[in-house]
C-alpha positions as a printed NumPy array, in Angstrom:
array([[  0.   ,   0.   ,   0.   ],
       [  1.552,   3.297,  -0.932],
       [  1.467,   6.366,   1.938],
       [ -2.113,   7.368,   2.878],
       [ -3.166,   4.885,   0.318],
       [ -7.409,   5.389,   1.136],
       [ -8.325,   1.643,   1.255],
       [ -6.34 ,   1.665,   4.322],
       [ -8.144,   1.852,   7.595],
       [ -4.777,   2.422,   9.349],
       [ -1.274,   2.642,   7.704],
       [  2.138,   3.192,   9.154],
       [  5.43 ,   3.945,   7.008],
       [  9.221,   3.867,   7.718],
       [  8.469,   3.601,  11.379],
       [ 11.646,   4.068,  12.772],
       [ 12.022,   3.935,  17.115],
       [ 15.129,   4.036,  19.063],
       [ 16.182,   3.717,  22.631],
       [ 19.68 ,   4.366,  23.401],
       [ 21.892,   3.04 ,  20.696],
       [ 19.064,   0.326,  20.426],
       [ 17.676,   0.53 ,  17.158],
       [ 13.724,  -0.962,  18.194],
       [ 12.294,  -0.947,  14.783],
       [ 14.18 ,  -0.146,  11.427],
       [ 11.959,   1.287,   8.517],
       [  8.829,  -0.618,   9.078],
       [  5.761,   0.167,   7.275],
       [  2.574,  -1.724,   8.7  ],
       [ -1.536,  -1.487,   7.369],
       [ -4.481,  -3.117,   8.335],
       [ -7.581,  -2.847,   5.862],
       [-11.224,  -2.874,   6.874],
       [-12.274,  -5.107,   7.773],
       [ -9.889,  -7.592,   8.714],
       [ -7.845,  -9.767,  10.969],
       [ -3.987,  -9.066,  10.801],
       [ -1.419, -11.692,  12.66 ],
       [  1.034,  -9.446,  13.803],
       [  3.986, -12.449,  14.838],
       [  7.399, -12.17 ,  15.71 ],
       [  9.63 , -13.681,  18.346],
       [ 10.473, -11.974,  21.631],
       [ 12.245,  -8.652,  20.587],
       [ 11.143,  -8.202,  17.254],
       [  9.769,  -4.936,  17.31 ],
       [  5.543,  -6.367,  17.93 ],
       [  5.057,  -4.112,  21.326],
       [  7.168,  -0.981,  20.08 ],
       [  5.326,  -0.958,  17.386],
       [  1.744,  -1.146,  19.104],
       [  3.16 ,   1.38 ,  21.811],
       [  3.781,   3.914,  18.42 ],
       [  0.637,   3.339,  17.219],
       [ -1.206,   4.024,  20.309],
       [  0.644,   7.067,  21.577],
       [  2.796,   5.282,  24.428],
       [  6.091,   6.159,  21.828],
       [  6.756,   8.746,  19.632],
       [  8.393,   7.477,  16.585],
       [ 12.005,   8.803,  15.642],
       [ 10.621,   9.19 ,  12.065],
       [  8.303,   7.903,  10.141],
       [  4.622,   8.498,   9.043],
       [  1.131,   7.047,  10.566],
       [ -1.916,   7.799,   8.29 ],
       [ -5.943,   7.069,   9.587],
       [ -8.06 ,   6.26 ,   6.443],
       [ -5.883,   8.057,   3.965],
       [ -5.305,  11.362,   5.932],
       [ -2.046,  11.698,   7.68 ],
       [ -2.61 ,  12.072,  11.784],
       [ -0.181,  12.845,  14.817],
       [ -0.792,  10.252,  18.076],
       [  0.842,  11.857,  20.472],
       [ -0.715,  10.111,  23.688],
       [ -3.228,   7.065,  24.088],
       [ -6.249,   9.549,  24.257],
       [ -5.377,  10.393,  21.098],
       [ -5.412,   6.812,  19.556],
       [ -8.924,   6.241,  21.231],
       [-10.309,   9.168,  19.25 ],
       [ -9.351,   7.064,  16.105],
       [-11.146,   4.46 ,  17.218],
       [ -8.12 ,   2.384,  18.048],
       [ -8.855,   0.191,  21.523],
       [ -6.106,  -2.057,  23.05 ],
       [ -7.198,  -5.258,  24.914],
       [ -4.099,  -6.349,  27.266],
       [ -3.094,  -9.629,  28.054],
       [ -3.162,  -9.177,  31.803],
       [ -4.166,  -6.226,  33.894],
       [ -7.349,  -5.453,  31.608],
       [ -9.513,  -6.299,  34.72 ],
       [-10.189,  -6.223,  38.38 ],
       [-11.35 ,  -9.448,  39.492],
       [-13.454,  -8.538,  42.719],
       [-15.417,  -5.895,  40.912],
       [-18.518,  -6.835,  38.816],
       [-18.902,  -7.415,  35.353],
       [-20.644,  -4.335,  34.446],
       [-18.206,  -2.477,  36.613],
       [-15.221,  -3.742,  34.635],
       [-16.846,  -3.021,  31.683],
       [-16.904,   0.762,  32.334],
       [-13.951,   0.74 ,  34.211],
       [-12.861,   4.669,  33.843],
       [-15.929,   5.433,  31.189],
       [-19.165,   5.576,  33.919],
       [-22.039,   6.414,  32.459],
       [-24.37 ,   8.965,  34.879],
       [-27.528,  10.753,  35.102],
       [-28.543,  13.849,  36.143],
       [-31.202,  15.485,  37.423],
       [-30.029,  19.562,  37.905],
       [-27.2  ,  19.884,  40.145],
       [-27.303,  16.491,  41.474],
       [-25.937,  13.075,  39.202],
       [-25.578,   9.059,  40.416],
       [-24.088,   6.429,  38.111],
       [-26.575,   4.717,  36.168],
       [-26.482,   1.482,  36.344],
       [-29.584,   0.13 ,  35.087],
       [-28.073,   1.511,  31.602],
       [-24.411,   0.037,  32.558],
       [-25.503,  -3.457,  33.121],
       [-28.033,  -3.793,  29.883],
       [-25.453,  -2.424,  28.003],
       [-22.839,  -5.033,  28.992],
       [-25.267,  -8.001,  28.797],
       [-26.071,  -6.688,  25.386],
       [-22.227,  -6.448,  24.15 ],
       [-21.017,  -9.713,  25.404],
       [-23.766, -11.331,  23.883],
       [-23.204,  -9.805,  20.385],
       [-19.807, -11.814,  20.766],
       [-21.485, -14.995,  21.895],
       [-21.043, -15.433,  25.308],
       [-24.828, -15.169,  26.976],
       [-24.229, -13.929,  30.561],
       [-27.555, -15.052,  32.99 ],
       [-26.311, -11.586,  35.338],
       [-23.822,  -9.236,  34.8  ],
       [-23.8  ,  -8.268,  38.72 ],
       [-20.871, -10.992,  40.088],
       [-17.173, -10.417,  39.993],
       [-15.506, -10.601,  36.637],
       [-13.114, -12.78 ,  38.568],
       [-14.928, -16.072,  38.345],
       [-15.545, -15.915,  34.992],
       [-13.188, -18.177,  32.809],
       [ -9.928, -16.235,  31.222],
       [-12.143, -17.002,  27.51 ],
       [-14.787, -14.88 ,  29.275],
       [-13.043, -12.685,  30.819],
       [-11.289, -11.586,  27.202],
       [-14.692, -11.388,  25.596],
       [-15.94 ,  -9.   ,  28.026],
       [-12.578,  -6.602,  27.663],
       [-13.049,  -6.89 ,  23.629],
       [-16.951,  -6.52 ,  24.442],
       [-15.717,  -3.118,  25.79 ],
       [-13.497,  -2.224,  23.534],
       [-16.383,  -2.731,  20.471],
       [-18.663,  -0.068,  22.361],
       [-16.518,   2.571,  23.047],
       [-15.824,   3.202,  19.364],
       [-13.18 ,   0.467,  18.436],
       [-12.777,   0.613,  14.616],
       [ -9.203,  -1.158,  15.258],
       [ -8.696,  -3.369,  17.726],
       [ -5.412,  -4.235,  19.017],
       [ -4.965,  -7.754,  21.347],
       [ -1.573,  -7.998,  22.758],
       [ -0.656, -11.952,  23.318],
       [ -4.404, -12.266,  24.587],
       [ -4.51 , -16.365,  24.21 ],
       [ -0.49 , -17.309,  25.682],
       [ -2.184, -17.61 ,  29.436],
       [ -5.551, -19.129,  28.423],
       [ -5.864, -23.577,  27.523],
       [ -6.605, -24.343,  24.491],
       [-10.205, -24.783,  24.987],
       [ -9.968, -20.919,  26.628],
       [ -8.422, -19.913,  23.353],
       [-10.427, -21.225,  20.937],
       [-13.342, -19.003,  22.617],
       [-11.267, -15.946,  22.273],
       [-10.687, -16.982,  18.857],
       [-14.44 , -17.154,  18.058],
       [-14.422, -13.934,  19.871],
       [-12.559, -12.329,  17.322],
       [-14.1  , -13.64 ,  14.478],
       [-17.289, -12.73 ,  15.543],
       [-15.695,  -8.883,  16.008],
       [-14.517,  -8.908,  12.364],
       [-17.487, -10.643,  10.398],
       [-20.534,  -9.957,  12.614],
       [-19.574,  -6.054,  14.045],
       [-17.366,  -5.346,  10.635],
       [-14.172,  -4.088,  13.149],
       [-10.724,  -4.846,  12.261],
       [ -8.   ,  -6.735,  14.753],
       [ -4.582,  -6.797,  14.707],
       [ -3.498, -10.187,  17.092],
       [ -0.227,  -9.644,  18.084],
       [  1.636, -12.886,  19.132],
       [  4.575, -14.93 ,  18.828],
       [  2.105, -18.31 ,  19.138],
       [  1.171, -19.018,  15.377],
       [ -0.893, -21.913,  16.301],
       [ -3.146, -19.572,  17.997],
       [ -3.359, -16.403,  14.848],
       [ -2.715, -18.662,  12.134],
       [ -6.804, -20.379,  12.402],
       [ -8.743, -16.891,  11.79 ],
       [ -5.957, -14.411,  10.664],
       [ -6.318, -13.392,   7.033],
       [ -2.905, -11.899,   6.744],
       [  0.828, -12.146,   8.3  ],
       [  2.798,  -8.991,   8.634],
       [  6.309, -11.102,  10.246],
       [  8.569,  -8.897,  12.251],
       [ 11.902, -10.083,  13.121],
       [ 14.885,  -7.808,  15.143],
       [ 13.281,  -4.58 ,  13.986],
       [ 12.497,  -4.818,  10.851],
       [  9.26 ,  -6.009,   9.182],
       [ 10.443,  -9.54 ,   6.406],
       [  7.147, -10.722,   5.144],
       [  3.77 ,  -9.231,   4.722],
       [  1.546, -12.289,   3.325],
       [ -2.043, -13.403,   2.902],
       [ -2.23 , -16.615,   4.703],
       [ -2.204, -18.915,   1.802],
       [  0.722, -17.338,   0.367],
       [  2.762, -20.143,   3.208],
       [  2.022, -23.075,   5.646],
       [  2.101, -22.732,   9.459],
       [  5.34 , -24.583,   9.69 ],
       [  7.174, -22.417,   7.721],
       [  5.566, -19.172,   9.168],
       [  6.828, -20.877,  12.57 ],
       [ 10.454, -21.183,  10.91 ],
       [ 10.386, -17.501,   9.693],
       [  8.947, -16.536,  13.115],
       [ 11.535, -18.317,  14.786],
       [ 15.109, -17.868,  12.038],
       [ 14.101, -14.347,  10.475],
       [ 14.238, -16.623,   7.183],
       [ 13.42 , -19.188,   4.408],
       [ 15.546, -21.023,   1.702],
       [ 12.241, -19.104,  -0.299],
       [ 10.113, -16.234,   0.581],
       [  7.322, -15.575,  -1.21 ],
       [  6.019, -11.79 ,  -0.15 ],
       [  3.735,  -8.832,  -1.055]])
């Protein structure tokens, strides 16, 4: 995709981040159309978190341009990168386990009413509104009113990216959100995500460096590897095993790429 190109829902070029005399990411240019579901894989250091951290304000890039849906934007701080529409779902620390549901759900975003000078939470509206948004992503909650703690960790994920849906998320971002969940706990947050992308039309970049867990649902691979960004690939274009070799070598006797 060329700079700003306007089929883009977000698009990054020649991201460049240092820290020291630590050169963090090298060049890389990074897009995610609408809608869809990017694998964003690398081994440990490649460059997957700076890169998120750019994108959502935490780092300001050394150089390098971010555009939003053709027109070129500045993300100076994580407020910024919500008003875009860009929502983060962590792989720990997303909730409080002794608070309710409906509490975590509008952890920091309370909704209120008012009546003149005086104003009370309203949470009537809270916890219809968090029934309603976990069940658009399958998971059919009998109350919303006990603690978000003894839910499973699947659960738990779908009500964070049940959050993240209704306060505006165009792009969602899930850092490692499956490497502490079982496989039966990851295959929910899987069908999670799908059900983000094809039934709520938002687009998810799944950051990881598990491709057993992206490779299912993911409709394209953007591979980075000590900085820089080596393959950019629909999913067909190579077999898990070899995405696993890139992933883990930086390379392939053959490389087919964008």
């Amino acid at each position: 995709m060329a700079g700003g190109a306007a089929d883009a829902l977000i698009e990054m070029t020649g991201i460049v981040k240092r820290f020291g005399e630590t050169l963090a990411l090298a060049g890389v240019d990074f897009a995610v159309r609408k809608p869809e579901i990017v694998g964003l894989v690398g081994d440990n250091g490649a460059g997957k978190t700076t890169l998120i951290k750019v994108l959502t304000g935490i780092h300001r890039p050394d150089a390098g341009r971010i555009f939003h849906k053709g027109k070129a934007v500045d993300i100076p701080n994580p407020g910024a990168a919500h008003a875009l529409g860009i929502e983060t779902v962590h792989q720990r620390g997303a909730t409080i386990p002794e608070m309710t549901i409906w509490e975590n759900f509008f952890l920091g975003r309370e909704l209120e009413r008012r009546v003149g000078p005086f104003r009370w939470l309203d949470k009537r509206r809270m916890r219809a509104i968090t029934l309603e948004r976990t069940a658009e992503l399958g998971i059919h909650l009998p109350t919303c009113e006990r603690p978000i703690g003894t839910l499973s960790g699947g659960e738990q994920q779908a009500v964070v990216i049940g959050r993240a849906v209704h306060f505006g998320g165009e792009l969602l971002l899930l850092d490692e959100p499956t490497s502490a969940l079982s496989i039966r706990e990851t295959n929910k947050v899987l069908r999670y995500v799908e059900k983000a992308k094809g039934d709520l039309g938002r687009s998810v970049v799944f950051i990881t460096h598990i491709m057993r867990h992206i490779y299912p649902i993911a409709d394209r691979f953007v591979v980075l590897w000590q900085g820089k960004k080596i393959a950019d690939m629909e999913k067909g274009q190579l077999p898990i095993r070899e995405l696993e070799e890139l992933v883990i070598r930086g390379q392939l006797e053959t490389l087919h790429t964008l």
